[in-house]
C-alpha positions as CSV (number, residue, x, y, z in Angstrom):
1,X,-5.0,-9.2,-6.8
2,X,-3.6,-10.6,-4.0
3,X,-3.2,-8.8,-0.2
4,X,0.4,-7.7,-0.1
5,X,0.6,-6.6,-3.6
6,X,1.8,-3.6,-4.8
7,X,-0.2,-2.0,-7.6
8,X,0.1,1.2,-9.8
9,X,-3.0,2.9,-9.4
10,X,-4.4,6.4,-11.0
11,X,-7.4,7.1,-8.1
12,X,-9.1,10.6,-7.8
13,X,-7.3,11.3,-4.6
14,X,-8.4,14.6,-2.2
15,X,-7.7,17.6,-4.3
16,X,-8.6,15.9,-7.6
17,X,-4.7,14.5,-8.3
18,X,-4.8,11.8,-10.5
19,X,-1.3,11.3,-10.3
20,X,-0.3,7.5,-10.9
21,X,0.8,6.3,-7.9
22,X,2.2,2.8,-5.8
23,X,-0.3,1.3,-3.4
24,X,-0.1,-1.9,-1.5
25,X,-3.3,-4.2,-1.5
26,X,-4.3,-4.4,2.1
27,X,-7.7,-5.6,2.2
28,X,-8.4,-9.2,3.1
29,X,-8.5,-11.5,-0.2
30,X,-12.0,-12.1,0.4
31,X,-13.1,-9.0,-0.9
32,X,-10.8,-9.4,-3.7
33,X,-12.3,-12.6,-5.0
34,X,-15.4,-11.4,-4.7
35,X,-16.2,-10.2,-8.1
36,X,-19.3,-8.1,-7.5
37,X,-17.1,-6.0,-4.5
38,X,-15.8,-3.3,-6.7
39,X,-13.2,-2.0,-3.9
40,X,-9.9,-2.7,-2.2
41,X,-8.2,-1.5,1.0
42,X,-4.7,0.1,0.0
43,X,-1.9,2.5,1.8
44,X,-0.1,4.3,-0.6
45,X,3.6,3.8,-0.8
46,X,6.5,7.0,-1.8
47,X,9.6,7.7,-2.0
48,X,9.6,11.1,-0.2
49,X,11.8,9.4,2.8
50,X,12.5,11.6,6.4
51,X,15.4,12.6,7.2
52,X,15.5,10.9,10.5
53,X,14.1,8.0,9.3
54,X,10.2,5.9,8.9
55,X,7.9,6.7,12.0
56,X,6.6,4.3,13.3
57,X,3.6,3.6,11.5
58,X,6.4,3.6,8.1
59,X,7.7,0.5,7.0
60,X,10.9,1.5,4.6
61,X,11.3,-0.6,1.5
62,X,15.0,-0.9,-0.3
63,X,15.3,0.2,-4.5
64,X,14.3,-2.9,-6.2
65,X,11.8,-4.1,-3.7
66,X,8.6,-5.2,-4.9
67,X,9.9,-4.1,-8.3
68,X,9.6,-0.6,-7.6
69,X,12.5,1.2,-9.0
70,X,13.4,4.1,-6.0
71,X,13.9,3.2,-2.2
72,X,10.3,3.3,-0.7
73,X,8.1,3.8,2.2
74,X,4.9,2.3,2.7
75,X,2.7,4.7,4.9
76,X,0.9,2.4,7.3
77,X,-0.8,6.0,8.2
78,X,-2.5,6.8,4.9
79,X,-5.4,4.1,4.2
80,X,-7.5,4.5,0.7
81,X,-10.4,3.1,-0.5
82,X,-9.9,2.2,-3.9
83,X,-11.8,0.9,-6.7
84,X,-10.7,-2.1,-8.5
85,X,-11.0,-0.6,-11.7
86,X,-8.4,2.1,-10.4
87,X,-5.2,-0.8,-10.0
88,X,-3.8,-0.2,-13.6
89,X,-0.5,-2.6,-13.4
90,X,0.5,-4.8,-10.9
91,X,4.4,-3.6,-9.8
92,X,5.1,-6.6,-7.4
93,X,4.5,-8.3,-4.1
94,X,6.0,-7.9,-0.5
95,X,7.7,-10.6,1.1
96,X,6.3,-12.2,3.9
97,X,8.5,-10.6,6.5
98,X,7.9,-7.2,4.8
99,X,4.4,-7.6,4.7
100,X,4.2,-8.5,8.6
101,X,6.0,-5.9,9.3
102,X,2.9,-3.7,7.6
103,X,0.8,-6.0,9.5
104,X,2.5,-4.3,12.5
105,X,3.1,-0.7,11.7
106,X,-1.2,-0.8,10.4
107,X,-2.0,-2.2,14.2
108,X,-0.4,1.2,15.4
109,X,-1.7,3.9,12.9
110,X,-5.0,2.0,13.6
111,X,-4.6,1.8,17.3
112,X,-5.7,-2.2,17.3
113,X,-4.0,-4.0,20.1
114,X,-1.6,-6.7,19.2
């Protein structure tokens, strides 16, 4: 797995859903090539969109994107710790401009200075 990734994903989420759902690999790659690290840092992706479009901390995603099948948004709010063992499928991968844009909208739901 790769940061930028987007990965279908069954975790036991608050509430006990196990729901299979999109997340995009976060984390820094070191963690991810380190094989006795069993977790990842992911924000979960949906296709519930607003009305008056992404907040802030949202980065919108059109159908076909990433080869997820619905127009998406990534929800730069929503950080998960995951287990590795979790990532069932790998969907596809941001572009670079998509994933700096995450880069971006993470910096504000995080409150990090630029």
């Amino acid at each position: 797995m790769i940061r930028g990734e987007i990965w279908w994903a069954r975790p036991s989420l608050v509430g006990g859903s196990r729901k299979r759902r999109p997340f995009v690999i976060v984390s820094n790659d070191v963690f991810h090539r380190n094989t006795a690290y069993p977790k990842v840092l992911a924000v979960h992706v949906t296709t519930a969109l607003h009305e008056k479009g992404p907040f802030p901390w949202e980065v919108e995603l059109p159908r076909g994107a990433a080869g997820l099948g619905y127009r998406s948004t990534i929800k730069c709010g929503e950080v998960y710790t995951l287990l590795k063992a979790d990532l069932e499928e790998l969907c596809g991968a941001l572009t670079r401009e998509q994933l700096a844009t995450v880069d971006g909208c993470l910096l504000l739901a995080l409150g990090l200075p630029r």
